[in-house]
C-alpha positions in Angstrom: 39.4 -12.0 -8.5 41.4 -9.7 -11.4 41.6 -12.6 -13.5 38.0 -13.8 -13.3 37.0 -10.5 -14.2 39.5 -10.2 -17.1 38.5 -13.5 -18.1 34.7 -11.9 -18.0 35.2 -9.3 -20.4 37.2 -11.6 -22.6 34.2 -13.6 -22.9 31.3 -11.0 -22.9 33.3 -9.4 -26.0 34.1 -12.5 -28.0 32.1 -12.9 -31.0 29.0 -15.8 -30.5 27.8 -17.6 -33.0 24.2 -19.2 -32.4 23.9 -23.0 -33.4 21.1 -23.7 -36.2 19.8 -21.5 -38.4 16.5 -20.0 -36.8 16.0 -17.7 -34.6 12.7 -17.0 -33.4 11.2 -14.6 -30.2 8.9 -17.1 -27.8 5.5 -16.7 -28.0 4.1 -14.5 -24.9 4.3 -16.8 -21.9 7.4 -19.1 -23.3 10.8 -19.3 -23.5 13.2 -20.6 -26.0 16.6 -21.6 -25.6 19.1 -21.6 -28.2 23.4 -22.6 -27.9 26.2 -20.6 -29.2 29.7 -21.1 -29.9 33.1 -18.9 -30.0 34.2 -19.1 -33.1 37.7 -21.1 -31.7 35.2 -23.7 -30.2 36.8 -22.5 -26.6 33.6 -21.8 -24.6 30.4 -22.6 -25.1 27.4 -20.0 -24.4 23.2 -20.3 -23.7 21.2 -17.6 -24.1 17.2 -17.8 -22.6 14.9 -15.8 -24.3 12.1 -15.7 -22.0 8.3 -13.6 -22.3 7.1 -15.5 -19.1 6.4 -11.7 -17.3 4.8 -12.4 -13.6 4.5 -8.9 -12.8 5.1 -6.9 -16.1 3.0 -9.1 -18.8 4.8 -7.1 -21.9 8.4 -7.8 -19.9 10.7 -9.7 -22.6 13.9 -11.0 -21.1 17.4 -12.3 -22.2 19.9 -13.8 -20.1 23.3 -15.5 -21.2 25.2 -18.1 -19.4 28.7 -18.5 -19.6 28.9 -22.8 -19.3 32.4 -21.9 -17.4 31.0 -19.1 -15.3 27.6 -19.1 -15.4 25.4 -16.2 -15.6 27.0 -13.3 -17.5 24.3 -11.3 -18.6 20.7 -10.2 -18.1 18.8 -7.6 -20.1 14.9 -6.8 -19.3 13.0 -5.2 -21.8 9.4 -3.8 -21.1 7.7 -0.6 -22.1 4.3 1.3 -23.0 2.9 1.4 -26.6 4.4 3.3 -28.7 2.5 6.1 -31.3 3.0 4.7 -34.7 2.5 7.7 -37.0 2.3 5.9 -40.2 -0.1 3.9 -38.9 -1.9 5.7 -36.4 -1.9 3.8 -33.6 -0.3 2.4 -30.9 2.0 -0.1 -31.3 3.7 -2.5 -29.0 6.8 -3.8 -30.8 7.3 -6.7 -28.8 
């Protein structure tokens, strides 16, 4: 199990390069997909952007897989307006 979990933090703190040159957040009930690359070529990452939120509509989600181990990683961002001051209104920045 030690070496899995070394092997883990070797590869969650190895620099990822994403394939292509966009990058663009989904639209709100979408997902996009995009590859990514270790610079050595050694492993090969996805990351899921998804804004498909069932019970939080404003949730905004990214999840990274490992194609060796799988699932490494999964962040869920949601929140409440915030006041903009320049503005002077509430904004929601996703």
């Amino acid at each position: 199990m030690e070496n899995r979990e070394l092997y883990f933090e070797d590869l969650f703190n190895i620099l990822k390069n994403i394939m292509g040159t966009e990058f663009n957040l989904p639209t709100f009930g979408s997902a996009t997909r995009y590859k990514m690359i270790a610079p050595d070529n050694q492993e090969n990452f996805e990351m899921i952007i998804n804004r498909k939120g069932h019970i939080r509509k404003d949730n905004l989600t990214y999840i990274m897989f490992s194609k060796k181990i799988g699932q490494m990683i999964r962040l869920d961002v949601s929140g409440s307006a915030h006041f903009d001051a320049i503005e002077g209104t509430n904004t929601t920045y996703f």
